[in-house]
C-alpha positions as CSV (number, residue, x, y, z in Angstrom):
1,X,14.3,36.7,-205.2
2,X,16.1,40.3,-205.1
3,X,16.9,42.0,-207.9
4,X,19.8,45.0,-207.5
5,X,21.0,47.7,-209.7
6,X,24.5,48.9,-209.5
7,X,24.8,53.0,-210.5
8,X,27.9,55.6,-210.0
9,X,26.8,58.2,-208.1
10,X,30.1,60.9,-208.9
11,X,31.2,61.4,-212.8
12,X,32.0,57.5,-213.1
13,X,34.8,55.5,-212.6
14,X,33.8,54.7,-209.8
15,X,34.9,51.2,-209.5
16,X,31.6,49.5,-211.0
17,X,33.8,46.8,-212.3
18,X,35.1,45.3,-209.4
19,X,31.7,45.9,-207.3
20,X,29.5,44.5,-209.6
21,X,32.2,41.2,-210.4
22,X,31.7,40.8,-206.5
23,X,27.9,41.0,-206.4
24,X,27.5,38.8,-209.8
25,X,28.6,35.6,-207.4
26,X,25.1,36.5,-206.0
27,X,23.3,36.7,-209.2
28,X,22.2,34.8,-212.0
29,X,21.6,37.3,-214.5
30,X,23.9,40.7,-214.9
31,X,22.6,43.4,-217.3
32,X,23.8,46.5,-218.8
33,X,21.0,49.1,-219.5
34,X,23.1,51.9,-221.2
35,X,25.7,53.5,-222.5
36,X,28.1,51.9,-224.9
37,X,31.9,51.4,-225.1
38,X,33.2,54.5,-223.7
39,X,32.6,53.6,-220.1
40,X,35.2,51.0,-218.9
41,X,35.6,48.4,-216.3
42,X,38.7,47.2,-214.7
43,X,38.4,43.4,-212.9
44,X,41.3,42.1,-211.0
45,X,40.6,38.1,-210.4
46,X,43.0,35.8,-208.8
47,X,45.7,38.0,-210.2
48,X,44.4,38.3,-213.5
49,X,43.0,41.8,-214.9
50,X,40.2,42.3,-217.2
51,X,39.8,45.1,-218.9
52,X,35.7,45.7,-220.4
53,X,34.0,48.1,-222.4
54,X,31.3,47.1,-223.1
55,X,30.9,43.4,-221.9
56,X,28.6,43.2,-218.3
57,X,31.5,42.2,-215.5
58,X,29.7,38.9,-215.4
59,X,31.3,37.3,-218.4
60,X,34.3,36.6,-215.7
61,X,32.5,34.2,-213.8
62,X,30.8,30.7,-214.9
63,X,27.3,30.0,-214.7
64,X,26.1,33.4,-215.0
65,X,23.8,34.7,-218.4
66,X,25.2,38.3,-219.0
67,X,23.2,40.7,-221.5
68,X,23.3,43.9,-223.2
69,X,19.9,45.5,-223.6
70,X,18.3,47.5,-225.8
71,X,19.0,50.7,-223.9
72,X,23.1,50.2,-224.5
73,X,24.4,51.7,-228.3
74,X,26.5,48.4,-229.7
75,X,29.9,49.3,-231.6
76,X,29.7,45.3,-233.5
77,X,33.3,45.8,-233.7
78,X,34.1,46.7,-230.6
79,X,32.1,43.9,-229.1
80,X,33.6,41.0,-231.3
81,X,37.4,42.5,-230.9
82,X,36.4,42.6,-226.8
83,X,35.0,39.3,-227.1
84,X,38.1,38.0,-228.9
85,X,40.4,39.8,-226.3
86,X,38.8,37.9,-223.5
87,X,39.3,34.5,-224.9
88,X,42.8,35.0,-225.2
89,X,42.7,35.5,-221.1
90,X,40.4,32.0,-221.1
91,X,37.3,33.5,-221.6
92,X,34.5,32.0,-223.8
93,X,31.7,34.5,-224.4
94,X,29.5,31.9,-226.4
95,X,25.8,33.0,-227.0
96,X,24.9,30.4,-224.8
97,X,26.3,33.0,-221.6
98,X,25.6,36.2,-223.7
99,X,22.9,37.6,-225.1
100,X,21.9,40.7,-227.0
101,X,19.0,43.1,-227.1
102,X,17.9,42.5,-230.9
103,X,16.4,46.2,-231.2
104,X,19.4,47.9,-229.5
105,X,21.2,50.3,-231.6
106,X,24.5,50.3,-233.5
107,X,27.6,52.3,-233.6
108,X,29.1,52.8,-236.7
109,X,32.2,53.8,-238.0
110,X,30.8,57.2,-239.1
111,X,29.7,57.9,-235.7
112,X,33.0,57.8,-234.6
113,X,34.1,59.9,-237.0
114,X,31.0,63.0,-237.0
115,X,31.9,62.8,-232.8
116,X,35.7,63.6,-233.6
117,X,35.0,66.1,-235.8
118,X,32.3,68.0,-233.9
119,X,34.7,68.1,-231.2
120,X,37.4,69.6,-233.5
121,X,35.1,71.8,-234.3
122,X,33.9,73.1,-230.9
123,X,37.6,73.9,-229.9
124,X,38.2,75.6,-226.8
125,X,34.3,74.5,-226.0
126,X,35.1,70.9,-226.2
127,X,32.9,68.6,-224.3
128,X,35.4,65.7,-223.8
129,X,33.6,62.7,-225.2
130,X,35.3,59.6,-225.8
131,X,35.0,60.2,-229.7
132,X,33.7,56.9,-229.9
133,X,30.4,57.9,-231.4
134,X,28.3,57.3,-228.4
135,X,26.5,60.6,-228.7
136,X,25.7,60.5,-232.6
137,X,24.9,57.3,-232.3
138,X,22.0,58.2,-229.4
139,X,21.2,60.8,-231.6
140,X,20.3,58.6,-234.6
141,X,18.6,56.5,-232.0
142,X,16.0,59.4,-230.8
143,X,15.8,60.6,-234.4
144,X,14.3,57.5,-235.9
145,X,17.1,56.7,-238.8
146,X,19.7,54.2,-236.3
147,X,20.7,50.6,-237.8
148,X,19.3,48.1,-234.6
149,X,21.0,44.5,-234.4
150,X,17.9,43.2,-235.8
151,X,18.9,45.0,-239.0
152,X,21.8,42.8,-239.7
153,X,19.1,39.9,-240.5
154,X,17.3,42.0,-243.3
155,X,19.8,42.9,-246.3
156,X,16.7,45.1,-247.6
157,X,15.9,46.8,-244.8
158,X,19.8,47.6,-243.9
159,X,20.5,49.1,-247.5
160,X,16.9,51.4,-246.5
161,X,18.2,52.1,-243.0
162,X,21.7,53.1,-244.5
163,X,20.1,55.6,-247.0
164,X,18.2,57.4,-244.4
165,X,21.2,57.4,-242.2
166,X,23.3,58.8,-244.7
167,X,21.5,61.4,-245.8
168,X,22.0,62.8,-242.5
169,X,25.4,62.2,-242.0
170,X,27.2,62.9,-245.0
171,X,26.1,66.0,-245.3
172,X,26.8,66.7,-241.7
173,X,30.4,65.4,-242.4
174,X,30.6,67.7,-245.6
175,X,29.4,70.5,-243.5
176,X,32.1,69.3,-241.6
177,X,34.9,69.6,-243.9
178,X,35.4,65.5,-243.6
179,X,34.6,63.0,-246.5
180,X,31.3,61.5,-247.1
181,X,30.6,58.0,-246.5
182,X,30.3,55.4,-249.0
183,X,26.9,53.3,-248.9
184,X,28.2,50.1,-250.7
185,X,31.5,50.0,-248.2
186,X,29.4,50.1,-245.0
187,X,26.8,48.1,-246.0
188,X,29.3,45.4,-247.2
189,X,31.1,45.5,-243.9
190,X,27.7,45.0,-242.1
191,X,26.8,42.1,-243.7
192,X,30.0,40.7,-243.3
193,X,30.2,41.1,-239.7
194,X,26.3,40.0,-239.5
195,X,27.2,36.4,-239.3
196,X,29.0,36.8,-236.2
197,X,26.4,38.8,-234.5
198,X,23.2,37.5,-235.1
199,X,23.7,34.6,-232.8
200,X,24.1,37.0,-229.8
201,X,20.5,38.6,-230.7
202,X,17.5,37.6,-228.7
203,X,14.1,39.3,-226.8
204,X,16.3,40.5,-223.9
205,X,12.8,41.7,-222.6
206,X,11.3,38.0,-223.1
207,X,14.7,36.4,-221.6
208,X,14.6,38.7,-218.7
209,X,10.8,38.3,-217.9
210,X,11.3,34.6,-218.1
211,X,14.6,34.9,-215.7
212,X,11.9,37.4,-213.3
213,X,9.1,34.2,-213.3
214,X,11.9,31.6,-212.2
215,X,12.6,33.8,-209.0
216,X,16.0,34.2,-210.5
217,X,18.3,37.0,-208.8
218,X,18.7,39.7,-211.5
219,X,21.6,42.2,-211.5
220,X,22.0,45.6,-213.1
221,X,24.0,47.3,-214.0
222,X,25.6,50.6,-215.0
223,X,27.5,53.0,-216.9
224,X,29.7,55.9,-215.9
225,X,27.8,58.2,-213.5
226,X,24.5,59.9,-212.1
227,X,26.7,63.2,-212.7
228,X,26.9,62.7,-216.2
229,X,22.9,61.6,-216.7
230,X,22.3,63.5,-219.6
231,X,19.4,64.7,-218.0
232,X,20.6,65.3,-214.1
233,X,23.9,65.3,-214.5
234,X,26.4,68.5,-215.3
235,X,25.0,69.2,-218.5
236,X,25.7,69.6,-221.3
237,X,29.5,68.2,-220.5
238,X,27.5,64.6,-220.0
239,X,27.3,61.4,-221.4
240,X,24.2,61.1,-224.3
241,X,21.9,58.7,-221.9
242,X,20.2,58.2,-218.6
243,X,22.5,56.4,-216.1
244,X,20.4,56.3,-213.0
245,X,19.0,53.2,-211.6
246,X,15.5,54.0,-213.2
247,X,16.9,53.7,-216.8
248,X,17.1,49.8,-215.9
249,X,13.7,49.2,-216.8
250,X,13.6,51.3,-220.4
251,X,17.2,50.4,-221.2
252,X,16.6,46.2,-220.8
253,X,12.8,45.7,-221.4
254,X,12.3,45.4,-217.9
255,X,8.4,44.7,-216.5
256,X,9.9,43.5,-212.6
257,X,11.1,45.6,-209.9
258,X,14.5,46.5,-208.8
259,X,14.3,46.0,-205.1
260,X,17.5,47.2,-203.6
261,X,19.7,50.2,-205.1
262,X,24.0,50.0,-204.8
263,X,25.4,53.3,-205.0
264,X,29.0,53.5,-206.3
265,X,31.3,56.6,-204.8
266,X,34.7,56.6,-204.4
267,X,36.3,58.5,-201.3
268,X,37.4,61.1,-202.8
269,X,36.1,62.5,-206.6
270,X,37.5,62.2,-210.1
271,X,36.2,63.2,-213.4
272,X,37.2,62.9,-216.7
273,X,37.1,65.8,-219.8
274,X,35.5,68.9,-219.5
275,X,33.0,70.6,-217.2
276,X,32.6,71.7,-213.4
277,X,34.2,70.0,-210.9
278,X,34.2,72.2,-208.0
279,X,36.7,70.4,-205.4
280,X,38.8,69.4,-207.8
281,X,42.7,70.1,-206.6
282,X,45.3,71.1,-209.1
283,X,47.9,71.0,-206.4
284,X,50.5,68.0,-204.9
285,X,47.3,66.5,-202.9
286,X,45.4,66.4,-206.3
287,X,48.7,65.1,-208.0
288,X,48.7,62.6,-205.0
289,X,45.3,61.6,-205.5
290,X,46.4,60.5,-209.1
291,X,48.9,58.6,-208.4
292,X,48.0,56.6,-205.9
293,X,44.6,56.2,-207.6
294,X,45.9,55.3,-210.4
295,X,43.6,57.4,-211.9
296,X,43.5,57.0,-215.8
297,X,40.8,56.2,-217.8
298,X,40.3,52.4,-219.0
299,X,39.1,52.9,-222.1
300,X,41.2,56.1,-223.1
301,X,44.0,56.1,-221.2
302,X,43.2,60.0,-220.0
303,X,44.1,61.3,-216.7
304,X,41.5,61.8,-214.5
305,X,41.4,65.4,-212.5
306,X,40.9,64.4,-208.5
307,X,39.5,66.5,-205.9
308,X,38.0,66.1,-202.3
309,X,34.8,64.2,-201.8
310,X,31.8,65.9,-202.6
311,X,28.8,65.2,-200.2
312,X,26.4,68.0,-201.8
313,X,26.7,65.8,-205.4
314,X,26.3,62.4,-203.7
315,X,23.7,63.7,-201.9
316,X,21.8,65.2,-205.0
317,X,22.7,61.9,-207.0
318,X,21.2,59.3,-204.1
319,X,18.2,61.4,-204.2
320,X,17.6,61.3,-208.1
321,X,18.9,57.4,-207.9
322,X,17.0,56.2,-205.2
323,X,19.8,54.9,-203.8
324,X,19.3,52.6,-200.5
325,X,23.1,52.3,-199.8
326,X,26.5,53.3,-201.2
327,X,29.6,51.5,-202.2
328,X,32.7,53.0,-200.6
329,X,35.4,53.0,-202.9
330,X,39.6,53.4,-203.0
331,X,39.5,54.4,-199.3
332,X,42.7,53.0,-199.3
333,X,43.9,56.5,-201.4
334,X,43.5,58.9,-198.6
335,X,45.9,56.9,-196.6
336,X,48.6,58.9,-194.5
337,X,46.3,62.4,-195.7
338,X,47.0,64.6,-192.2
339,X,43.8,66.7,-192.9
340,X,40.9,65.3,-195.2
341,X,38.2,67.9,-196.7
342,X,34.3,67.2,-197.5
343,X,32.5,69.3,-199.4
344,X,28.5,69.8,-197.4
345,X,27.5,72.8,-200.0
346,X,28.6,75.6,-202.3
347,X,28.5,79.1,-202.3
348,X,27.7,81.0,-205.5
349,X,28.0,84.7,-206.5
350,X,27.7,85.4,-202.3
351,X,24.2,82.8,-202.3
352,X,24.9,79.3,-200.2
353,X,23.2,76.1,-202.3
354,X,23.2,72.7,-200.5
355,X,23.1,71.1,-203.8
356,X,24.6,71.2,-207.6
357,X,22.3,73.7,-209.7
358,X,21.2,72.9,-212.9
359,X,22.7,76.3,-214.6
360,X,26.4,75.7,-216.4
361,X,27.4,79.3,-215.3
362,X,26.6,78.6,-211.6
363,X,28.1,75.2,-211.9
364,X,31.6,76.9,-212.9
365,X,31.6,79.9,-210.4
366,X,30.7,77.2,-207.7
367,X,32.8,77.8,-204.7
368,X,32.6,74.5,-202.0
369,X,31.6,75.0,-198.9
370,X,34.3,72.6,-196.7
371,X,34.2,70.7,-193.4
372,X,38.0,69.3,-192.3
373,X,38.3,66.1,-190.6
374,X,41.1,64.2,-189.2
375,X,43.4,61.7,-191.5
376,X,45.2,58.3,-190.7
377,X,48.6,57.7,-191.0
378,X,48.0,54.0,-190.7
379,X,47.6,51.3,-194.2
380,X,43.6,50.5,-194.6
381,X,44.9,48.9,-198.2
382,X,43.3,44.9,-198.0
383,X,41.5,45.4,-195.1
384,X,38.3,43.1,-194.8
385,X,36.8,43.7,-191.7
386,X,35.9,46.7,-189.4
387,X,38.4,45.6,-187.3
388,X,41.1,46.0,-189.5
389,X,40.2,49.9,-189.7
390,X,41.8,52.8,-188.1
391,X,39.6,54.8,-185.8
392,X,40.3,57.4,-187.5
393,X,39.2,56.0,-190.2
394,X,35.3,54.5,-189.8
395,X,35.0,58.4,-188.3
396,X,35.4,59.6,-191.4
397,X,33.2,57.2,-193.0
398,X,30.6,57.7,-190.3
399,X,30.7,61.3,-191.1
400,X,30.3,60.6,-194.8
401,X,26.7,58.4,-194.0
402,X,25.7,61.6,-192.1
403,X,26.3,64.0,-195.2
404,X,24.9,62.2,-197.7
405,X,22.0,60.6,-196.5
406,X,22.5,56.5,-197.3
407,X,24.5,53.7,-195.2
408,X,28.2,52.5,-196.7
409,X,26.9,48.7,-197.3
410,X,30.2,47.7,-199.0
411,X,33.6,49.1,-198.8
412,X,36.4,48.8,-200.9
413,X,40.4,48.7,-199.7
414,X,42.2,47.6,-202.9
415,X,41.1,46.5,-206.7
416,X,41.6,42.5,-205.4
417,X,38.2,41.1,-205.3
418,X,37.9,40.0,-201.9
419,X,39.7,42.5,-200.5
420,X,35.9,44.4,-199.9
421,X,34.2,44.7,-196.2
422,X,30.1,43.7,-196.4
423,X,28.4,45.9,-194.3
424,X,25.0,44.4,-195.7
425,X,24.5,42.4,-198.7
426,X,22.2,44.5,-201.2
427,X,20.3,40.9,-202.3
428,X,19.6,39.6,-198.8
429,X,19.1,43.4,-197.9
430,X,16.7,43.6,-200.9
């Protein structure tokens, strides 16, 4: 059976959520490989909206196993709150339908707090994290001293974690200006949450491997955007871990393939915090964008900036992704637009690129090279079949194919679930 990973291909918030909620009735398994609670998903099912951080989209639909690997930093108290929040909406998230990599890594409060402050600190350099600790909390990760969920199980091994984590971090937050934290409070409030945790551990990478031998369809997925891979994306105003469809394998344990790659990109580009965004419109069309859009973060409530679609970035991210086929999203935005622009390249200090450089100073003096095509005037909001489509309209998404290299397979015309056109099913495709 096909397995399929699910990436953004802009600077996230691409509308993952409702794409990979769609896909799931396809799959038995859904996986999240990175990232943590700063990237969020919005569902709208039946009426009813969902709002996840850190949660796979799965959880919304019966029958399915949804886990978290090792790959994705766990706030404990983030999950159990959105765990909590979900059965309130009639949502049991048992252990039995959610499962946890026992060696990923944990966000704690002091994360949290060190991300704040270094932002603070940076002022007018600010790289616009969540300041949620996602980045510290990678950082303790890649420097050998990070609390794992396995942790939780071993009083005497958490008090040694905490002491080698401390010594770090407290005199990072003194250097800071910020209080120290106190050992005995943290590791108190670990082993009182431990209880509640452990049953979600298990060997993702055994659970997975198993799900792989049962010809079970597996399906990943990610976390904000190719654009923000902290190691292809606009650095360093990026997110602290791979997000492209190869971290799938490192991030759950994963020894299969992943035979069919879904592209997310929305028709137009949005970003959130700092950092280049070269087509991004501070005028009434940007203001527009916005609005109709709706475009403020789930997890933060920030506005996003909007700009015209980018072709040069998707381009660049299919090609780092391996990306078979892209996910057309919020076309439904750019209704009654007379004149719609797509950027094909940029042009720096005089010099004509046909993709993002890697250099931060010719990222912000990139000038976008634009091609104009026609608008619509006419509603493409529900729309579920070609048919339904303005001329005008598949034109533009034709033209989009061309630019950026990959077919649409799906495309988007409202957050309802079905309200999505299949152009070709990644798993059959697969």
């Amino acid at each position: 059976m096909a397995n399929v990973a699910v990436v953004g291909v802009q600077w996230g918030d691409e509308g993952k959520g409702k794409i990979v909620d769609w896909l799931s009735e396809r799959a038995d398994v859904v996986v999240r490989f990175q990232g943590g609670h700063n990237a969020g998903h919005t569902l709208v099912v039946d009426g009813e909206t969902y709002k996840l951080s850190l949660l796979p989209s799965g959880v919304v639909r019966q029958g399915k196993l949804s886990v978290i690997g090792n790959g994705v930093v766990v706030d404990p108290w983030a999950l159990l709150e959105e765990i909590e929040r979900l059965k309130g909406q009639g949502i049991d998230v048992t252990p039995d339908v959610l499962r946890v990599a026992e060696n990923a890594c944990l966000i704690l409060p002091l994360h949290g707090r060190v991300d704040r402050a270094r932002e603070v600190a940076r002022g007018a350099s600010r790289i616009g994290t969540t300041g949620r600790g996602i980045g510290p909390a990678y950082e303790d990760k890649v420097g050998r001293r990070a609390v794992r969920v396995c942790d939780l199980a071993d009083p005497d091994a958490l008090s040694e974690r905490l002491d080698g984590l401390l010594l770090h971090h407290n005199a990072l937050l003194a250097g800071l200006g910020e209080a120290t934290e106190s050992k005995q409070v943290l590791l108190d409030s670990l082993l009182e949450l431990a209880p509640k945790i452990l049953p979600y551990a298990d060997t993702v990478w055994d659970t997975l491997d198993r799900a792989r031998r049962r010809d079970e369809r597996i399906l990943f997925e990610g976390a904000q955007g190719t654009m923000l891979d902290v190691d292809h994306g606009s650095y360093p105003f990026v997110t602290s871990s791979n997000t492209v469809a190869g971290q799938a394998f490192a991030g759950a344990g994963f020894g299969g393939q992943v035979d069919y790659v879904l592209g997310l990109t929305k028709a137009y580009t949005t970003r959130v915090g700092a950092g280049p965004f070269p087509t991004e419109l501070t005028d009434e069309v940007g203001q527009r964008l916005g609005e109709r859009g709706r475009e403020f973060g789930t997890v933060t409530g920030r506005a996003r900036r909007c700009g015209w679609f980018d072709a040069a970035m998707v381009r660049q991210a299919i090609k780092t992704g391996g990306v078979d086929g892209i996910a057309l999203t919020k076309l439904d935005v750019l209704d009654g637009l007379e004149r719609l622009h797509v950027c094909t390249g940029y042009r720096i200090d005089g010099e004509v690129y046909d993709h993002f450089p890697a250099g931060t100073a010719q990222q912000m003096k990139a000038e976008p090279i634009y091609e104009v095509l026609d608008g619509w005037t006419e509603s493409t909001q529900g729309a579920r079949s070609w048919a339904d489509l303005p001329a005008t309209t598949v034109k533009y998404i034709r033209r989009i194919e061309e630019l950026i290299g990959a077919p649409v397979a799906l495309l988007s015309t409202s957050p309802e679930r079905q309200d999505t056109i299949l152009v070709e099913d990644p798993f059959v495709a697969a």
